[in-house]
N, C-alpha and C positions, 0 to 999 in steps of 0.2 A: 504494500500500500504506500502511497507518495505519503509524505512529511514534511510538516513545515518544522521550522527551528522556533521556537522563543525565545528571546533574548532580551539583554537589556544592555543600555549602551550607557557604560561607567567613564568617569572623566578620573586620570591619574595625573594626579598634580604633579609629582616630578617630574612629569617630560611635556606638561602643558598639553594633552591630548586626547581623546577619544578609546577609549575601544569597547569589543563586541563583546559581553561577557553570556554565553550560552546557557540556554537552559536544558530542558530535556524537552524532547521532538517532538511533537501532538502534532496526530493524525489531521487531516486537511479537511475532515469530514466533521460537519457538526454532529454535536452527540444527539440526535434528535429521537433515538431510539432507548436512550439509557434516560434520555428525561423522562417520557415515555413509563418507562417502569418505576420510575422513582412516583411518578406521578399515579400511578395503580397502587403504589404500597403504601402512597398516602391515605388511597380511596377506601382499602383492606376490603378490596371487593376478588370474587377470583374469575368473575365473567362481567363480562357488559361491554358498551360498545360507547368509546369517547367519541364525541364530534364538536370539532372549533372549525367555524366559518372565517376565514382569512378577509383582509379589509379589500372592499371594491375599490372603484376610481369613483370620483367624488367631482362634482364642479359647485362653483358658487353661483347663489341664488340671478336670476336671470344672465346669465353669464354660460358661453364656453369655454371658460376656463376652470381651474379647481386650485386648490392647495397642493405643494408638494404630496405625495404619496405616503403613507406612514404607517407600516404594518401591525397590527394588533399583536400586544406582546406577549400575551398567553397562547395565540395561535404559532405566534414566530418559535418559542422555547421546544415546541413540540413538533416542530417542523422544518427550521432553518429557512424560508422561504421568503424570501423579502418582494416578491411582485404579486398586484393581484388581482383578484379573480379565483383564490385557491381555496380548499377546506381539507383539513386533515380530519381521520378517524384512527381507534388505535382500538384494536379488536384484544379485550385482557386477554379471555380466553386463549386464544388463539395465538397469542403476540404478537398480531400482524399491527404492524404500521404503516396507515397507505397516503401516502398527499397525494391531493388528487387535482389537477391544472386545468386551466384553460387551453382550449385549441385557438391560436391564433392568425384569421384568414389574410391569403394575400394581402387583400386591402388595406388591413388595418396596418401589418410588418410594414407598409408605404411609405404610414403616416408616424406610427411612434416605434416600426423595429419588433422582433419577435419574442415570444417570453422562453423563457430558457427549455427546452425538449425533457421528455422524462429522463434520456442516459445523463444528461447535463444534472438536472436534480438527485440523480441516484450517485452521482458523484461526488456532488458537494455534501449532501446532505445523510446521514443514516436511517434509512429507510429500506423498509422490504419492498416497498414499491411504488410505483409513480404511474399514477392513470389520470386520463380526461374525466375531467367533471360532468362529461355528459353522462357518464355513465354510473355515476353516483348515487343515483335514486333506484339504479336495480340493484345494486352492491347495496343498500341498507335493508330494500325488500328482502332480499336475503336472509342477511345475516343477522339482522334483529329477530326474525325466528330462532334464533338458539342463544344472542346474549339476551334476550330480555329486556336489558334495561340499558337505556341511552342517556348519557351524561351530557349535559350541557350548562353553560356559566352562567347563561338565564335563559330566561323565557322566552325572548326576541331571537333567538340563536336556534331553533326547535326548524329544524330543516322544515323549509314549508310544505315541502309533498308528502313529509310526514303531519303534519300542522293542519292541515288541510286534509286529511284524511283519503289521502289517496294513493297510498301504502297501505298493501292488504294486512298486513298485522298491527295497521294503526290503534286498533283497540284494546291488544292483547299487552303494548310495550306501556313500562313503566318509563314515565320520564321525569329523570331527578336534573332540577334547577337550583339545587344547593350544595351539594354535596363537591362539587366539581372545585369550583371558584378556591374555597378555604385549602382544600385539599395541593391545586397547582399554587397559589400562595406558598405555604409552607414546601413545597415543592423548591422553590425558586430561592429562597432565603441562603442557604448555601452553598455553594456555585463550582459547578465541573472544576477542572483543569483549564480546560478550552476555554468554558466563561472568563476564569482569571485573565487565561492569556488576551481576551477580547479588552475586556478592562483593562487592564495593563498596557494596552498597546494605543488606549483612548486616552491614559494619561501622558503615554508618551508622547502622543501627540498634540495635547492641548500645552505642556508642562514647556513643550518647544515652543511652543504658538505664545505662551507668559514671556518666555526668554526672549525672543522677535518682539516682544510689543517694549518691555522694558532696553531694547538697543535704540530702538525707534525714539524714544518715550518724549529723550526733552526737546525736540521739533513739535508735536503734538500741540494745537492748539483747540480743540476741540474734543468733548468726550466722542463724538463720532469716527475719530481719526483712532482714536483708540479700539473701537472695536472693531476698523474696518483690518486696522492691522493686524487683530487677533483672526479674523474669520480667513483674512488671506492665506496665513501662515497655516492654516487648519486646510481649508480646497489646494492648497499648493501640497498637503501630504496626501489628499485624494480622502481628503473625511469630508464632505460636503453637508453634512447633516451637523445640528450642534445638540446638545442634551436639554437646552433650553435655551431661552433667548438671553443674550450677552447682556450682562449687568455692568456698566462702565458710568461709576458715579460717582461725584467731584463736588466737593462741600458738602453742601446739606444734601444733595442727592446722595450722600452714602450713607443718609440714615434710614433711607429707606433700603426694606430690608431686600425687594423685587423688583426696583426701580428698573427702566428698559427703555424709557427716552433715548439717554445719548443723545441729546442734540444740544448740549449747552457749553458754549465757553470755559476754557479753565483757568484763562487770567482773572487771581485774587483769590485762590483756591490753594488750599493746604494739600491734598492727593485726590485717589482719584481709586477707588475700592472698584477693584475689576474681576468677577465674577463669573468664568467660562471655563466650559468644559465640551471638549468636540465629543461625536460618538463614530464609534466604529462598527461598522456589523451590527448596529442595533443596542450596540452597548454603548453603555453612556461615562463620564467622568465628570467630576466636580471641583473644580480649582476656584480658588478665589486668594492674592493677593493686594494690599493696599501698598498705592505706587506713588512716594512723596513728589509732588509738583518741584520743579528747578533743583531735582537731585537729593536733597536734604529736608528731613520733618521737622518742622517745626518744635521749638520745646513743649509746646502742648500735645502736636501730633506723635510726638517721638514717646511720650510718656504715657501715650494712651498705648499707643503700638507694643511698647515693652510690657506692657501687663497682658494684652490680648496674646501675644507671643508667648510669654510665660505660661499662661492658662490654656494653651497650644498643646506647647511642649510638657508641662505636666500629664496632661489627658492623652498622649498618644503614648508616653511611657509606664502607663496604668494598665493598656490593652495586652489584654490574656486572655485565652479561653476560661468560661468560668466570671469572667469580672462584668459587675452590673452596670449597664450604660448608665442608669441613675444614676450609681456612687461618681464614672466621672462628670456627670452634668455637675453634680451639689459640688464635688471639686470644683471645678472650673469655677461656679458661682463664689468659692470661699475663694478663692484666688481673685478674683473680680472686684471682690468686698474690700480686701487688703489692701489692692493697688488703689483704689478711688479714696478709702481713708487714707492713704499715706498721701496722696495727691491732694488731697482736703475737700473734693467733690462733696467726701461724705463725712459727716462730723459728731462726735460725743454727743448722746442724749442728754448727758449729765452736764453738760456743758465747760466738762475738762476742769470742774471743781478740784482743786487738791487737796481737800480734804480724804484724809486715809479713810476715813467709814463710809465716802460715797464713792470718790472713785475707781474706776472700774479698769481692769489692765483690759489692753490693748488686745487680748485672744477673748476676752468676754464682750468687749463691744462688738467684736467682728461675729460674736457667737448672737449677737443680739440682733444685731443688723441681719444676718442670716435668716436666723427665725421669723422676722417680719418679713420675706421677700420681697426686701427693696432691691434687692439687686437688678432683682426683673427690671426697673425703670431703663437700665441702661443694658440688661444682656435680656432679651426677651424674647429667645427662642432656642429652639433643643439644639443641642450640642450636636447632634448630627442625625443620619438618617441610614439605611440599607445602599447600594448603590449594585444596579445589574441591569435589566432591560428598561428600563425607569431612571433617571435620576435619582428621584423618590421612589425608592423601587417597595415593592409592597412584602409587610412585612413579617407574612405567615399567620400562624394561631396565636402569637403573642407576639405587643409592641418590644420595643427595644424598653423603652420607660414607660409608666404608666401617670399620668397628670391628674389622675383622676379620685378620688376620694373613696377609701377601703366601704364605708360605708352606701355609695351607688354605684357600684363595681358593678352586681349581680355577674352574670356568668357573659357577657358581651364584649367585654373590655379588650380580651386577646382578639377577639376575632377583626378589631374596628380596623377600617380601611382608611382613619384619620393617620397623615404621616407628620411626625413633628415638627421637620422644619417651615410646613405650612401654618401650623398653627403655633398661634401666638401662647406663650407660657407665662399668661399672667400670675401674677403676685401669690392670690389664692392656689394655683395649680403648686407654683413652686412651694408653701407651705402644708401643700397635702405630701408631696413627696418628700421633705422632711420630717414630718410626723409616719408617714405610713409605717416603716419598720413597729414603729411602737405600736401603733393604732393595730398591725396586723399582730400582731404578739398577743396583744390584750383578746382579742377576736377566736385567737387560736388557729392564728393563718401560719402558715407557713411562710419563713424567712423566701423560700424561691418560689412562693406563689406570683401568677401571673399579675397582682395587687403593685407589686414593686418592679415589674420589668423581664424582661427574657435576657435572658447570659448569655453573654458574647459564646463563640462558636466558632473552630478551624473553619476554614472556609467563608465565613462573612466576607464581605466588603462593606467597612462604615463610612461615612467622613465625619472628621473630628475640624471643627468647625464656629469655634469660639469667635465671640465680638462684642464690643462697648461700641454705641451708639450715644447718639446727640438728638433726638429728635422732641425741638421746642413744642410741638405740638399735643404729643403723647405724653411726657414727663410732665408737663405745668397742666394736664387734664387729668392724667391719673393719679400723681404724687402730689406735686408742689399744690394741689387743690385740698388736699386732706393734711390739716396740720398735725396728724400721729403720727404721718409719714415726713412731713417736710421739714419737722425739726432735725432729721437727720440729713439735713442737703444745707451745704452752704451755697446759696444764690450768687453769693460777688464770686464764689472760685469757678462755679457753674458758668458765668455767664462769660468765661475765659474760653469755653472750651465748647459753645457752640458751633465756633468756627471750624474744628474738626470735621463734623458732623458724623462718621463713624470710623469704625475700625473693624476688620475682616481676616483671617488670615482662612485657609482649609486644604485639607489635603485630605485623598482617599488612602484607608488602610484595610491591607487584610490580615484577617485574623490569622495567626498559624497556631502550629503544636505548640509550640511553646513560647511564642508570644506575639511579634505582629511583623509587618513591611510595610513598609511606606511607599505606596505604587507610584504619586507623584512625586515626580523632579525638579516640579518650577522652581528657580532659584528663589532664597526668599533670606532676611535678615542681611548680615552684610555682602552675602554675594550678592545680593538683587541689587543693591547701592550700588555697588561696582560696576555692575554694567551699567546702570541706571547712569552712570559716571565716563565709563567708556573709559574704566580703569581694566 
């Protein structure tokens, strides 16, 4: 069988250079037969019959045009197939795995080119076989005679000739529209070889595309110049797709936390929080670097950046199998607390009395400030997220952290399709997850109940993902509005460091045996400066 190589391409400071550092060989063939069964031992069924409908072509409303193409990623895991018009089925019994294609007539090869032949598909892909979709409605009549029951991820997805009653065993088959979905979830959480190598080869290529934007950087007078340079650098390695749209934000645009304009001036602007990740093959990466304007951070920008950094590098040398994404979010948060008190953002309830019977050392205020999740004002979203056919890639039968309150937990919590870095981690969230251990103890939960989070795992891919933000609008509505909370903000030191407007750093890591790797390479701390420098 042909072989590709994985590699990764190490830089050796003594002789100022490059080289290829090899890994071990994977197969050319996506694993689409081993997900396949991974995704049947999910289901613990020993017959039935999977079907995922692959995405059509699409055009916009009165328009002959459409959106780039974007295949659905629960059908792609099970099938390697990125053009469409296709559906897979995966016979347990049996363990037949068939995609099954479009035939594509002269005509149309004219106008957009042909879609790849089944030997082409059986090549790329690990499949028992590759047939025309025409024939896909006698292949169910079939064979749902002896699996009985047909899986599907909802109820819109229920093949229509079967839906429609015009499959003669339409009455006799069981069709489960739940059971699929959670099952390829947990499925997907921890990732081949090959997915690595996909991953891996997505941050190599964005992590290149950071390097290129930061040579470029101090010509830039635009946030759009900035990202036009990130996406070049990303089509010039032949990834034309990005995992999300480029976040390149400059002042107070880096407080937002999704910001995607780019279209604003960067003179009078401290950096410029640049947020991209290309995808490869359907897989996605997640970088984000902040890029000081004219070379150098400012004394505000530089002492925000050293604690986000800090709170970085702490949390990626935490990752083990076994270790709870919560303990490092609430880390990073006490890291967070530290650096804004020592900066004086954040100040003594007691009012720094020196009286020995009132005041309080410096590890009990920080324990105080804690406990009231003030942090959230300025770090106010999860530490990170899964990363695979999703950016936010989804996160099986239990979150990575759970936000939620041991007391309205019920039995829902693992299975929720909410991903953290989209949602905000307000104040209350972050004081239920510092109470839960106790709250669940008292309960009679167990310490690795799904209450406090699912445990890191050989084979994850997370991103760790820490930030202090500035955003005037959110802090003077949520905090500085409630004086329980605002006697702990000093306003004259705050109103120093609007001009920041945020701080970012992120890198993707996988989980190993015994501890983790850092799949991105963007330069970042003082080599980024250097180039940044054209040192």
């Amino acid at each position: 069988m042909e072989t590709a190589v994985d590699y990764d391409v190490v830089s050796i400071d003594e002789f100022d250079a490059l080289a290829i550092e090899i890994r071990t060989p994977l197969s050319t063939k996506y694993p689409a037969k081993a997900h396949a069964k991974k995704v049947s031992r999910q289901l613990g069924v020993q017959s039935g019959l999977v079907y995922l409908p692959g995405k059509g072509v699409s055009q916009w409303e009165d328009s002959d045009m459409g959106p780039p193409f974007r295949q659905r990623r629960f059908f792609y895991y099970m099938s390697g197939a990125n053009f469409p018009g296709c559906a897979v089925t995966y016979d347990i019994g049996a363990d037949n795995l068939t995609l099954w294609i479009p035939y594509t007539p002269p005509s149309l090869i004219l106008w957009f080119g042909t879609t790849p032949s089944p030997d082409e598909c059986l090549a790329k892909s690990d499949l028992d076989h590759v047939k025309y979709i025409a024939d896909l409605p006698k292949y169910l009549n079939a064979t749902l005679k002896d699996a009985g029951s047909l899986y599907v991820l909802r109820a819109e997805q229920i093949p229509k000739s079967l839906s429609l009653g015009l499959l003669k065993p339409a009455g006799a088959v069981k069709i489960d529209t739940s059971a699929l979905l959670p099952a390829m979830a947990e499925a997907r959480v921890v990732k081949s070889d090959f997915e690595i190598a996909m991953i891996r080869r997505a941050n190599d290529i964005s992590s290149a595309a950071h390097r290129a934007v930061c040579e470029g950087f101090p010509k830039y007078t635009n946030e759009c110049e900035v990202e036009a340079a990130f996406l070049q650098a990303c089509v010039a390695e032949n990834a034309h797709m990005q995992s999300y749209p480029v976040i390149a934000g400059s002042g107070p645009n880096a407080a937002t936390l999704h910001y995607d304009a780019n279209d604003e001036p960067l003179e009078g602007r401290q950096h410029v929080v640049l947020d991209a990740g290309a995808e490869w093959q359907c897989y996605a990466s997640d970088v984000t670097r902040t890029l000081p304007i004219g070379g150098r951070f400012t004394k505000e920008g530089k002492a925000v950046h050293d604690v986000v950094a800090r709170m970085q590098d702490e949390c990626i040398d935490m990752i083990a199998p076994g270790v709870g994404f919560r303990d490092m979010h609430l880390h990073a948060h006490r890291v967070a607390t530290e650096g804004l008190l020592k900066l004086g953002i954040l100040r003594r309830s007691d009012g720094g009395s020196d009286s020995s019977r009132t005041r309080k050392s410096t590890a009990e205020v920080v324990e105080e400030m804690l406990e009231s999740g003030l942090s959230s004002a300025f770090f106010p979203h999860g530490l990170g997220h899964h990363v695979g056919l999703e950016v936010h890639d989804v996160a099986g039968k239990q979150r990575l952290m759970s936000t939620v309150a041991p007391w309205t937990v019920g039995g829902g919590v693992g299975g929720s399709t909410k991903k953290n870095k989209r949602d905000l981690i307000l104040r209350e969230d972050l004081v239920h997850m510092i109470e839960s251990p106790a709250i669940a103890a008292a309960a009679g939960i167990s310490s690795g109940s799904k209450v406090l989070g699912r445990p890191l795992e050989p084979g994850m891919v997370v991103t760790v993902e820490p930030g202090i933000y500035f955003c005037r609008e959110y802090i003077e509505a949520y905090y500085l509005s409630k004086p329980e909370l605002a006697r702990y903000i000093d306003t004259a030191v705050l109103d120093r460091y609007w001009g920041v407007g945020g701080v970012r750093i992120e890198d993707c890591i996988l989980v190993t045996e015994d501890g983790y790797e850092n799949l991105t390479t963007a330069p970042k701390g003082e080599e980024m400066l250097k180039i940044i420098n054209g040192k």
